[in-house]
N, C-alpha and C positions, 0 to 999 in steps of 0.2 A: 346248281339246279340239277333235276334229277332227272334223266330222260326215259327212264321207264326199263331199264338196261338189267336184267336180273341180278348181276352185280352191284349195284345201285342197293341194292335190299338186302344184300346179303347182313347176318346177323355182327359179322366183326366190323362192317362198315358202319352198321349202326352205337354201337359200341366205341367205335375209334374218334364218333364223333361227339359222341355224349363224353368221353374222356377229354375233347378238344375245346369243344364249344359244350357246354352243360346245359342245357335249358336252350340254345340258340340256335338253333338252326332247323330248318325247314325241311321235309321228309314222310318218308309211308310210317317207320317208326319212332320220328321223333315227337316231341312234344306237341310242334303245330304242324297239321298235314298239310302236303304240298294241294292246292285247292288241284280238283279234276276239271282237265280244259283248259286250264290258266294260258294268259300269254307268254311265247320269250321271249324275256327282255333283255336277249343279248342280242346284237346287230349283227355278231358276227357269225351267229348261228341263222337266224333267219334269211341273212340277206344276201352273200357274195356269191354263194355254192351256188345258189339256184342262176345267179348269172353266168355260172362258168364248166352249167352241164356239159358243154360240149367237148373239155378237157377230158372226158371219159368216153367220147361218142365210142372213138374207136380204138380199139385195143393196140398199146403199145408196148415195147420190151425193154426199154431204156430207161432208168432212171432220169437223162438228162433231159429226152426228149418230152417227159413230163411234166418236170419242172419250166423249160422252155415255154408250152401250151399254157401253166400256170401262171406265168409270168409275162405271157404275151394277153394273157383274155384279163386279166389284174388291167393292166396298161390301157387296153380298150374299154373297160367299164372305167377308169378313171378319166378319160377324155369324156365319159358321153354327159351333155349337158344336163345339169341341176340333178344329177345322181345322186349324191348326198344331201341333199335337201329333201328327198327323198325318203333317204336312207331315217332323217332325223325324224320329221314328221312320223315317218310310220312304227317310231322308237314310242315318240311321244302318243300315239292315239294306244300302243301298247300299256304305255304306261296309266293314262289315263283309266283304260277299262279294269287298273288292277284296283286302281284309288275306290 
């Protein structure tokens, strides 16, 4: 999927992918355009980051100590009840409005 990335358009990108996939694949330049507005329908783009803003609130210098925040706010959204029932539902109404 394409996020709007100027890289994403670049002319070898489009090219690299007409040599990969011919005809297949979805895009500003390819054959069928990405619709404007569409939903993501990836879970993992929509869904974990916005529960784990707080791993950025405030500025750290460690690598480890980042990962640690990473890894402890993961653990806490995996405890909180019916999360991924959640997660699925809002895949599927995703889904649905693409049908």
């Amino acid at each position: 999927m394409c996020d709007g990335a100027p890289p994403d358009f670049h002319l070898a990108v489009g090219e690299f992918l007409n040599d990969l996939l011919p005809e297949k694949w979805i895009g500003r330049s390819g054959l069928t355009a990405w619709p404007a507005l569409s939903p993501d329908l990836n879970s993992l783009l929509f869904y974990p980051w916005g529960h784990l803003f707080y791993v950025y609130v405030t500025e750290v210098s460690d690598v480890q100590n980042v990962q640690l925040r990473i890894q402890n706010g993961f653990e806490m959204t995996r405890m909180t009840p019916g999360i991924f029932q959640r997660v699925w539902h809002s895949l599927l109404r995703r889904v649905m409005s693409c049908v």
